[in-house]
C-alpha positions in Angstrom: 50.5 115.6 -58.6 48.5 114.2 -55.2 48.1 117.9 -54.4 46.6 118.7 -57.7 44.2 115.5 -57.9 42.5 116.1 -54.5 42.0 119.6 -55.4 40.4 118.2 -59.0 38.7 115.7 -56.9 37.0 118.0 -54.2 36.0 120.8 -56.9 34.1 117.7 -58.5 32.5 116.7 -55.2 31.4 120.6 -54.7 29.7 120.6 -58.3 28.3 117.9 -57.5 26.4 118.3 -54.5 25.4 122.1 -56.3 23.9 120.2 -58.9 21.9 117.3 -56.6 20.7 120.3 -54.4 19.2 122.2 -57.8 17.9 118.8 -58.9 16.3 118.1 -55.7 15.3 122.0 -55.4 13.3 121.6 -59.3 11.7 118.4 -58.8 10.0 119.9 -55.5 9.5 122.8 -56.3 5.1 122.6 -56.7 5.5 121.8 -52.8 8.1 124.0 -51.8 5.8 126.7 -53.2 2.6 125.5 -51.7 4.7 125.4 -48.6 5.6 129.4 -49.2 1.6 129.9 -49.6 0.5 128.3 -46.7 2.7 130.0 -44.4 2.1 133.2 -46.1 -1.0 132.7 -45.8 -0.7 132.2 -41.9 0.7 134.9 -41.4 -1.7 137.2 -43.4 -4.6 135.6 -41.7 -2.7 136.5 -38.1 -2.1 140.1 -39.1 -5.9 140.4 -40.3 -7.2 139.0 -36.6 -4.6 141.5 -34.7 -6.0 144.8 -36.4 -9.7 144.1 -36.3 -9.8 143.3 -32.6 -13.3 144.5 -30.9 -12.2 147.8 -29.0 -13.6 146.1 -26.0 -14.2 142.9 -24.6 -18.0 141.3 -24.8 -18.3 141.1 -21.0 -18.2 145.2 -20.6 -21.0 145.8 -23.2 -23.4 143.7 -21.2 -22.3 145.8 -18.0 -22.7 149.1 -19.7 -26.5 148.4 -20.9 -27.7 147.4 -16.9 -26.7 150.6 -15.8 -28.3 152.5 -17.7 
């Protein structure tokens, strides 16, 4: 009978916390999401900067036009 009342007991406490965590999880969801776009966001704006990179550095194009 103690056996089967602490399994009861800790099935209870496991839907429990399920059911605070999805609570929690759908009354912050507007900034969970807005923390999703930021960092999306982030990371879009990194990738953009890495593929257009000037071929070459300023300092050269300055070099190139005294020589000539």
């Amino acid at each position: 009978m103690k056996k089967t009342l602490s399994c009861i007991l800790k099935i209870v406490a496991v839907v429990m916390t399920a059911a605070a965590v999805a609570c929690a999880v759908v009354a912050f969801w507007d900034q969970i999401m807005d923390l999703f776009d930021t960092i999306a966001d982030k990371v879009e704006e990194k990738r953009a900067n890495r593929c257009f990179e000037p071929a070459e550095p300023d300092d050269f194009a300055d070099y190139d036009d005294d020589i000539m």
